[in-house]
Rosetta silent file (secondary structure, phi, psi, omega in degrees, C-alpha in Angstrom):
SEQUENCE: XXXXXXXXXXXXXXXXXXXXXXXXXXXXXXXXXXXXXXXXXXXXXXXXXXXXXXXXXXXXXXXXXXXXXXXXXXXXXXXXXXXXXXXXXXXXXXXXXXXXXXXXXXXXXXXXXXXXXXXXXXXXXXXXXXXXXXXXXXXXXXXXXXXXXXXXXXXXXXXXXXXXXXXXXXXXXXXXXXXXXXXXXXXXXXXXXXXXXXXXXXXXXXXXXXXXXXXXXXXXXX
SCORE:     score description
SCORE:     0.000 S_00000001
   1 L     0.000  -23.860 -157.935   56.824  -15.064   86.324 S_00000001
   2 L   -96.543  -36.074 -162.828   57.109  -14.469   82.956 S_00000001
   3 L   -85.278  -20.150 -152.112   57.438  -18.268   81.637 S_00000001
   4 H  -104.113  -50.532  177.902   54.272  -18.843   83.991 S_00000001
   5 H   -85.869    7.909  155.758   51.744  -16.272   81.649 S_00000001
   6 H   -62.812  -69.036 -161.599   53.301  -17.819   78.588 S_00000001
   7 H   -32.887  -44.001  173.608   52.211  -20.894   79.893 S_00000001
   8 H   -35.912  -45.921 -166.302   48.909  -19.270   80.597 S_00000001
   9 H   -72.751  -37.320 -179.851   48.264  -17.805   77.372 S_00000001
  10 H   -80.032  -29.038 -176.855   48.598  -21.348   75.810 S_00000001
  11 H   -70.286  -64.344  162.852   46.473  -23.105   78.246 S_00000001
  12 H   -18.673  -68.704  174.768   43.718  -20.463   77.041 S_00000001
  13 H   -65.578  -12.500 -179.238   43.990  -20.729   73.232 S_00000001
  14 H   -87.415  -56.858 -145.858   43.609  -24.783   73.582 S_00000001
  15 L   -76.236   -4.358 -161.323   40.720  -24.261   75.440 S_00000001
  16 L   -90.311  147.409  166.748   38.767  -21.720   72.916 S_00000001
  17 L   -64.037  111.453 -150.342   36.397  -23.317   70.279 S_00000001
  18 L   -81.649  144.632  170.122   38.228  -23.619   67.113 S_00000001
  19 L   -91.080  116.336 -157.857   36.485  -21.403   64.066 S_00000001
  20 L   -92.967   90.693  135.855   36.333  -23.218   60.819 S_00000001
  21 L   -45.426  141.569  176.165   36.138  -20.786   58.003 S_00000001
  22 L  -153.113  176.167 -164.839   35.141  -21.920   54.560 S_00000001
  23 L  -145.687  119.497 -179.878   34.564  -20.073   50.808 S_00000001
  24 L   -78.610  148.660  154.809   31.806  -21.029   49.314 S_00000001
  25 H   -28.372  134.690  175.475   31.797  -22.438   45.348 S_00000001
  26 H    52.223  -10.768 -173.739   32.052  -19.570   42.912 S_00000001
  27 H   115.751   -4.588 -162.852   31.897  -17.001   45.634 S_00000001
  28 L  -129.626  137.896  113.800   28.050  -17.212   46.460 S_00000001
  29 L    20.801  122.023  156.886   25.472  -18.614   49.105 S_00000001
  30 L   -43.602  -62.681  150.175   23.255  -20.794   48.657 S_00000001
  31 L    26.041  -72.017 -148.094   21.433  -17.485   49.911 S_00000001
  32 L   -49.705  -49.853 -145.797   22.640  -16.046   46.691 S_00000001
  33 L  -102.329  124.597 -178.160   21.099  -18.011   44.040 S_00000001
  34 L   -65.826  139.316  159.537   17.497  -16.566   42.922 S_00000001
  35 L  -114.265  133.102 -151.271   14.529  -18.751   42.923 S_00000001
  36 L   -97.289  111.995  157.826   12.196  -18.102   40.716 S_00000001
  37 L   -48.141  143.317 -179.025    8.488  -19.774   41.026 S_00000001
  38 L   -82.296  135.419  177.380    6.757  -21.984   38.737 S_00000001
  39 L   -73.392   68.713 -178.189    4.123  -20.330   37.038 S_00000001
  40 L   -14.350  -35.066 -172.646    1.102  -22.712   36.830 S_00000001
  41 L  -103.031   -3.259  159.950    0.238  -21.167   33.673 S_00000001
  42 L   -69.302   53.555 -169.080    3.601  -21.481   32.191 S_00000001
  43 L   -93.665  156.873 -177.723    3.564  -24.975   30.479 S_00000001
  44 L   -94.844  153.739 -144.063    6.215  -25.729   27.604 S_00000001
  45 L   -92.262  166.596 -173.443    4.933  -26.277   24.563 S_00000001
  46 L   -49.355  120.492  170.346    3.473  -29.350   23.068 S_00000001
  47 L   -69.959  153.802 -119.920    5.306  -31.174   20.329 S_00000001
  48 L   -96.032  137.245 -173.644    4.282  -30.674   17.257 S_00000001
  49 L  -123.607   19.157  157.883    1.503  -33.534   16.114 S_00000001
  50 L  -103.140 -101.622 -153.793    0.749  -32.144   12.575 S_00000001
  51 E  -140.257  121.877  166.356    3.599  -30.625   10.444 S_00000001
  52 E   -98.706  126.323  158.933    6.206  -27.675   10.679 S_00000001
  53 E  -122.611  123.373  136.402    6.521  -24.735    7.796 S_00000001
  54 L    64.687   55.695  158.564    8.947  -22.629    7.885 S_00000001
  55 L    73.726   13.304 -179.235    9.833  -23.501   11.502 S_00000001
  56 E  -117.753  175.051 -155.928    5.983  -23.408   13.171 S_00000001
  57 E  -110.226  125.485 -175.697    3.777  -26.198   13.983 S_00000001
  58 E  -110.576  162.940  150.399    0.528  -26.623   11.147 S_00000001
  59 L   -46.456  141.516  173.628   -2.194  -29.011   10.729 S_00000001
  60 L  -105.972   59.860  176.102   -1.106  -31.880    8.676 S_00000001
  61 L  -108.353    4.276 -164.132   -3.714  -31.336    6.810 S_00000001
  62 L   -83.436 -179.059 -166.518   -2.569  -27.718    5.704 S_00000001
  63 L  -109.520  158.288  161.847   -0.637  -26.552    2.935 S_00000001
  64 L  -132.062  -11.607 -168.684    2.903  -25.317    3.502 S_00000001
  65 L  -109.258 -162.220  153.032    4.340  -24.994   -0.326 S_00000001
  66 L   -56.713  -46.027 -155.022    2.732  -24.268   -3.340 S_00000001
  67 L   -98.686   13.885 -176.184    2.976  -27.744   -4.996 S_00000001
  68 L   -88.814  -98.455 -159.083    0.756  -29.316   -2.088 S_00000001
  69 L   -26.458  -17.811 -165.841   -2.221  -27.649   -4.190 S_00000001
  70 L    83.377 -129.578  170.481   -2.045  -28.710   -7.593 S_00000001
  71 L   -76.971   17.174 -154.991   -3.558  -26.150   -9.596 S_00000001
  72 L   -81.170 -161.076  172.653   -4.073  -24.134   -6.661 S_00000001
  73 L  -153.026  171.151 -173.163   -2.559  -21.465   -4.653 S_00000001
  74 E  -135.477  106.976  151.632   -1.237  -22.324   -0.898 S_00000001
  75 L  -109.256  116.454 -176.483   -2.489  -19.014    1.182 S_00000001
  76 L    23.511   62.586  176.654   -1.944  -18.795    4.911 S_00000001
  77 L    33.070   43.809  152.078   -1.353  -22.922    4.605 S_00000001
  78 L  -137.846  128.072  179.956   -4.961  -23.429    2.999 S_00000001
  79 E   -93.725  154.418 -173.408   -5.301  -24.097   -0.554 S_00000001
  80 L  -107.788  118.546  135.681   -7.297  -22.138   -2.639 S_00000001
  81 L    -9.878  120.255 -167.445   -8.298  -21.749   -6.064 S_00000001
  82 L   -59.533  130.143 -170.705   -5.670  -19.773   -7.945 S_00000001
  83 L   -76.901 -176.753  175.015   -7.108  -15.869   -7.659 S_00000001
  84 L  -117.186  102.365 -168.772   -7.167  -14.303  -11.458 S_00000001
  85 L   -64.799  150.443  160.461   -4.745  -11.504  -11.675 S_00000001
  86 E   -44.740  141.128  152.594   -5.149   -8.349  -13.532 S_00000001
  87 L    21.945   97.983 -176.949   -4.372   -7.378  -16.578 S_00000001
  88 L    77.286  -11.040  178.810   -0.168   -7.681  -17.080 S_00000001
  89 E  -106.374  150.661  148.513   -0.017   -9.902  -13.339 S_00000001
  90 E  -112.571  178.145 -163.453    0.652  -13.476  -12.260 S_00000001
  91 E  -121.185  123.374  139.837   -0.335  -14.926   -9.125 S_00000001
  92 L  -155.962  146.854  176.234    3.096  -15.874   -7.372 S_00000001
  93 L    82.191   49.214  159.618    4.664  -16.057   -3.658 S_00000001
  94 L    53.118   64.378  130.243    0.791  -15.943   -2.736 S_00000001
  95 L   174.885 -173.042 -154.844   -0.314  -12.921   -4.524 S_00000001
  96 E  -103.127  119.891  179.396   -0.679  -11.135   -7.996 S_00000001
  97 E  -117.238  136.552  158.249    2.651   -9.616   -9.102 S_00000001
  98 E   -25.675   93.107  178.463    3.785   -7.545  -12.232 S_00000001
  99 L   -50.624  154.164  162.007    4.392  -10.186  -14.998 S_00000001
 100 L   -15.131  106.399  163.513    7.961  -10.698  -16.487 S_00000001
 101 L   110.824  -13.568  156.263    8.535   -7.156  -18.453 S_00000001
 102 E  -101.404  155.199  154.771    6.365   -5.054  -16.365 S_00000001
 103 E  -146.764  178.899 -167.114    6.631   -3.240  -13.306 S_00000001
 104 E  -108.457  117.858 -159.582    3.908   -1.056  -11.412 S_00000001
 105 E   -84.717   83.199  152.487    3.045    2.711  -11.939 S_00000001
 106 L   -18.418  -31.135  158.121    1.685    3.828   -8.827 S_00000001
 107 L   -64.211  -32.530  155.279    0.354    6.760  -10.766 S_00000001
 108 L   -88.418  -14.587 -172.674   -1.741    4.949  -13.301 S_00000001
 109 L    57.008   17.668 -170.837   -2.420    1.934  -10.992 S_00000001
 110 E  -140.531  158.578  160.071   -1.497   -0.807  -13.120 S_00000001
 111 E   -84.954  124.254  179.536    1.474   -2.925  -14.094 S_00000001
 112 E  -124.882 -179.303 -161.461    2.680   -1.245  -17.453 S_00000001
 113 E   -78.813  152.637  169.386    5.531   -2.570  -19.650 S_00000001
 114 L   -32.905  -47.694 -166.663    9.104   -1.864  -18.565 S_00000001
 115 L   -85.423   -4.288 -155.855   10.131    0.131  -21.356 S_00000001
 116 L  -119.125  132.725  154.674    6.693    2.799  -21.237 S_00000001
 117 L   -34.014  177.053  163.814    6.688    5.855  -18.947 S_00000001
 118 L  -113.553  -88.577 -178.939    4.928    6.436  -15.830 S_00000001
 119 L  -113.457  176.589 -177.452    4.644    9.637  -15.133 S_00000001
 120 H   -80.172  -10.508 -160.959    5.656   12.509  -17.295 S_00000001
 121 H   -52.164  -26.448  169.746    8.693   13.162  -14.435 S_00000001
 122 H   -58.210  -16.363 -151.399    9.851   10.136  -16.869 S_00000001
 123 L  -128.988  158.371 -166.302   10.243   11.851  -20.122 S_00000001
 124 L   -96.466  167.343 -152.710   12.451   14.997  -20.771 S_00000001
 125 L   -51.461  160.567  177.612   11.684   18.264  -20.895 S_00000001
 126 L    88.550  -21.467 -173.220    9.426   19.733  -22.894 S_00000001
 127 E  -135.776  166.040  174.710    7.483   16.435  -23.142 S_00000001
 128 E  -128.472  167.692 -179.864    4.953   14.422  -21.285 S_00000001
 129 E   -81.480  146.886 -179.303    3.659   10.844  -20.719 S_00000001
 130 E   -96.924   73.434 -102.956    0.947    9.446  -22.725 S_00000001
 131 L   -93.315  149.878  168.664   -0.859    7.183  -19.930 S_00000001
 132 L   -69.916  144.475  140.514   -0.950    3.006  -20.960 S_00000001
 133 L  -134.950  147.242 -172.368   -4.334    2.539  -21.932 S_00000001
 134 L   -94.934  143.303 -162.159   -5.893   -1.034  -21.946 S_00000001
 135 L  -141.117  142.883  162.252   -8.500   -1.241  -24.818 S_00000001
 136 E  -114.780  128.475  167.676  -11.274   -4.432  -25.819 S_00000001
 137 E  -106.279  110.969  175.956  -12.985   -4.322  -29.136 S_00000001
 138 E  -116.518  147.772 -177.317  -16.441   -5.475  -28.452 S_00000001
 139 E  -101.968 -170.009 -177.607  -19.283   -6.361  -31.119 S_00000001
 140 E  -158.419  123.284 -157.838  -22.672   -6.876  -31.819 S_00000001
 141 E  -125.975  100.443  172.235  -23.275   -9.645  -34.230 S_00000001
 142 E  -122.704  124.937  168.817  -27.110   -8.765  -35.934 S_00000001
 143 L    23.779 -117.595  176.598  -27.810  -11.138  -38.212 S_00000001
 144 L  -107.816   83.128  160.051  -24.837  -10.255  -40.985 S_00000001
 145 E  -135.888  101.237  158.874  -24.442   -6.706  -39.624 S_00000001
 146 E   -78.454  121.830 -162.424  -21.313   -6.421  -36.835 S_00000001
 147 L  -151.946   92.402  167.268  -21.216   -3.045  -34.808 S_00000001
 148 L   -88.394  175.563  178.236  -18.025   -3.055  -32.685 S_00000001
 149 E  -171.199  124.174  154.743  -16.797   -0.399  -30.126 S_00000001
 150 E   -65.597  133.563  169.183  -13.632    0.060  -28.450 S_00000001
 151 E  -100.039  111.417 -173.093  -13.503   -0.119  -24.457 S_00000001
 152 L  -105.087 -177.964 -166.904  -10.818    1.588  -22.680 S_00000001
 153 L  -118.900   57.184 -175.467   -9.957    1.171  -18.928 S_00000001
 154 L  -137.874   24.561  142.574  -10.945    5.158  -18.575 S_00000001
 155 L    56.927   37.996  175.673  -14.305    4.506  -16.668 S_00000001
 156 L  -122.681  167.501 -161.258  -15.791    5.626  -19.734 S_00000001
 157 L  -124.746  170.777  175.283  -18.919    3.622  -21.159 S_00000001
 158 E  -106.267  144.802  144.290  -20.045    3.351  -24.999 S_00000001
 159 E   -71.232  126.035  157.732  -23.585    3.702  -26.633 S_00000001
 160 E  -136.085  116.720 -171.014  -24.762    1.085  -29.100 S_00000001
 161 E   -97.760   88.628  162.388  -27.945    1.601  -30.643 S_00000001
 162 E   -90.974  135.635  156.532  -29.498   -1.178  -32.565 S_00000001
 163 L    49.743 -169.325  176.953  -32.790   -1.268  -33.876 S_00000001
 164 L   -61.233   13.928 -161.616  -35.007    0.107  -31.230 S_00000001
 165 E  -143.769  127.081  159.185  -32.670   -1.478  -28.269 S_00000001
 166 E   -99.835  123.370  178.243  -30.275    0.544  -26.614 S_00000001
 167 E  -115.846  135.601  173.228  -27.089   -0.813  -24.842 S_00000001
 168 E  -121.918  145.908 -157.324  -24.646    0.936  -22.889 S_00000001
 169 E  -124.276  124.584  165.812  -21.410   -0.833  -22.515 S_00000001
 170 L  -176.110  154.177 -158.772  -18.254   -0.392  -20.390 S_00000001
 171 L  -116.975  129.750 -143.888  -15.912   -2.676  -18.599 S_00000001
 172 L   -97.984  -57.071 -142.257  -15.594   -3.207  -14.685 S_00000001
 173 L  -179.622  127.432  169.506  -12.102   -5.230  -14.836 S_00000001
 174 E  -142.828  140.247 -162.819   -9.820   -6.852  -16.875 S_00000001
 175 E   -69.516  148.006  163.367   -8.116  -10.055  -16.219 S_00000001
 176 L   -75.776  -16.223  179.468   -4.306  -11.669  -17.367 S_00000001
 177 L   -94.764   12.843  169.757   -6.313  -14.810  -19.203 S_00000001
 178 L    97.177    7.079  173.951   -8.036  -11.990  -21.933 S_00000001
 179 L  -109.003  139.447 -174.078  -11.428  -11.794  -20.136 S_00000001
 180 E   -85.959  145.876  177.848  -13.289   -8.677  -19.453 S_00000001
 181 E  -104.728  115.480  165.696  -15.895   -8.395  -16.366 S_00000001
 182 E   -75.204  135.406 -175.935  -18.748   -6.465  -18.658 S_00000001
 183 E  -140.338  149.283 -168.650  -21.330   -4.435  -17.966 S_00000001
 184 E  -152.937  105.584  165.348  -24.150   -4.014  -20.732 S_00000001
 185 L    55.869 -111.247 -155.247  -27.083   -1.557  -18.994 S_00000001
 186 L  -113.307    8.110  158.413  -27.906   -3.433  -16.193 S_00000001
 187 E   -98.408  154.582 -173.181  -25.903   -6.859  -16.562 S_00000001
 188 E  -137.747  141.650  170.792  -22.915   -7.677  -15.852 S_00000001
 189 E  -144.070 -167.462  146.053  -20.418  -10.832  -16.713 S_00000001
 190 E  -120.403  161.998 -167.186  -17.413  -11.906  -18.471 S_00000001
 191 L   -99.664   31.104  126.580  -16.391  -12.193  -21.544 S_00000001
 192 L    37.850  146.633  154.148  -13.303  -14.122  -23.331 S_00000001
 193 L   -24.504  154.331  174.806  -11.124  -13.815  -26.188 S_00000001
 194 L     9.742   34.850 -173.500  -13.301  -14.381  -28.869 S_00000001
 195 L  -101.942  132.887 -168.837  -16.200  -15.764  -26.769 S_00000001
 196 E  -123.271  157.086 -174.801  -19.732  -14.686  -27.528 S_00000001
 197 E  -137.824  161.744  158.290  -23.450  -14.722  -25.448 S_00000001
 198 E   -88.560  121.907 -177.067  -26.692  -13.940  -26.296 S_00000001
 199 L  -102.870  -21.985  152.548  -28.530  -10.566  -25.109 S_00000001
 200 L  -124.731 -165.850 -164.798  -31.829  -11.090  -27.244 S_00000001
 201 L   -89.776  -17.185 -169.007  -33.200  -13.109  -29.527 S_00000001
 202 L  -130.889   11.529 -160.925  -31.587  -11.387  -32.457 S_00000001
 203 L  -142.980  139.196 -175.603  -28.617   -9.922  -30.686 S_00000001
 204 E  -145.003  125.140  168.565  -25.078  -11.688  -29.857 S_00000001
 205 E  -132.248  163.059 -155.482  -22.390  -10.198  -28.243 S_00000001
 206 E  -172.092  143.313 -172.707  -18.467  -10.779  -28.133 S_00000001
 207 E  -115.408  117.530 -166.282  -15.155   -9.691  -27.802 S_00000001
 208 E   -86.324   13.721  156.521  -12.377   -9.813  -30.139 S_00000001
 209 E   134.754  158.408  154.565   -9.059   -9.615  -27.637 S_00000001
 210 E   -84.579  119.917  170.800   -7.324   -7.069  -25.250 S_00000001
 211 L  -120.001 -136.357 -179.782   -4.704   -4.628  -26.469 S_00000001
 212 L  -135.327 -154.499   95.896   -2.299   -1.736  -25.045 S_00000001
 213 L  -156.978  172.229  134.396   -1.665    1.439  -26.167 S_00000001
 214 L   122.201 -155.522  169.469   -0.116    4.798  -25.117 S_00000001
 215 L   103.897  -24.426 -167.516    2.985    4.373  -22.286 S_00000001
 216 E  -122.221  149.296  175.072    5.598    7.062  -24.799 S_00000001
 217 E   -98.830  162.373 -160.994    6.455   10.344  -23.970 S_00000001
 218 E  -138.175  136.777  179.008    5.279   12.875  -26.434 S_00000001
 219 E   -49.942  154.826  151.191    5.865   16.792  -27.104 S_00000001
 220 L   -44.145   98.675 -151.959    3.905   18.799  -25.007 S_00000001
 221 L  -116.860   -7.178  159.372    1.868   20.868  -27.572 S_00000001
 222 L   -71.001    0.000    0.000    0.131   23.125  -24.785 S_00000001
């Protein structure tokens, strides 16, 4: 009886559908693996049919150095005419920087020389700074009579009285190539190193150079 439900048991298990197990690659489903939709508005980008600076794609008609321009300036890859820095500045890495031997006194607004104060916070006790001032000696050339006046960068203006003709004089901006932007009453230009114009028929005017002064600390005497 016993040999007869072995038999049984076996007769059963042949007859059953065998079950294939399997393990998928890496462990995952197709199931598994996200699918992401294409974005219609998601296109990859063009290749580049101009130029590349500094790893972006430009016209190639654009600038990307300096030395594309000539005498120029290369600004956000268009050249320009080189601007004209202030006073103590060059124009380099695309803008007007402190020349060699300066740096810039945020207090004063200017590039002053290396070696000159700033503030008085610079100079030790007891003494204070004596502010850079930028100065143009300008003339008046009547016939042989010359009637100069110093011009500071103190937004203060001069009187010159010739003859019956009054001029008042003071200076807008000054330049690193020695020229002053002028203002005489109600005109205004520039001026050069030793460069002169006519304001009447009898009257010539002209400037004999750009200096410094000041920049040292000094006792306090209040």
């Amino acid at each position: 009886m016993k040999a007869y439900f072995v038999i049984l048991l076996l007769l059963l298990a042949a007859c059953a559908e065998p079950a294939i197990r399997t393990t998928p690659f890496n462990g995952t489903t197709q199931s598994d693996i996200p699918v992401t939709p294409l974005n219609a508005s998601e296109t990859r980008p063009a290749s580049c049919t101009g130029k590349t600076c500094e790893g972006k794609c430009i016209a190639a008609t654009a600038c990307c150095t300096l030395a594309e321009c000539g005498d120029g300036a290369c600004v956000n890859n268009k050249c320009v005419p080189k601007p004209v820095c202030a006073f103590n500045e060059e124009f380099r890495a695309e803008e007007c920087l402190c020349a060699e031997g300066y740096s810039r006194c945020k207090e004063q607004g200017k590039c002053i020389k290396t070696t000159s104060c700033c503030h008085t916070g610079n100079c030790n006790r007891g003494n204070r700074c004596t502010p850079t001032v930028w100065r143009a000696s300008v003339c008046f050339q009547v016939a042989e009579k010359r009637i100069c006046r110093l011009l500071a960068d103190n937004n203060r203006t001069e009187l010159v009285q010739i003859n019956d003709a009054d001029y008042r004089l003071g200076v807008l901006s000054w330049s690193n190539n020695g020229n002053i932007t002028l203002l005489v009453n109600n005109q205004t230009f520039q001026l050069g190193e030793n460069q002169s114009r006519p304001l009447a028929a009898e009257h010539t005017i002209f400037q004999e150079g750009v200096d410094e002064i000041g920049g040292i600390c000094k006792e306090d005497e209040d």
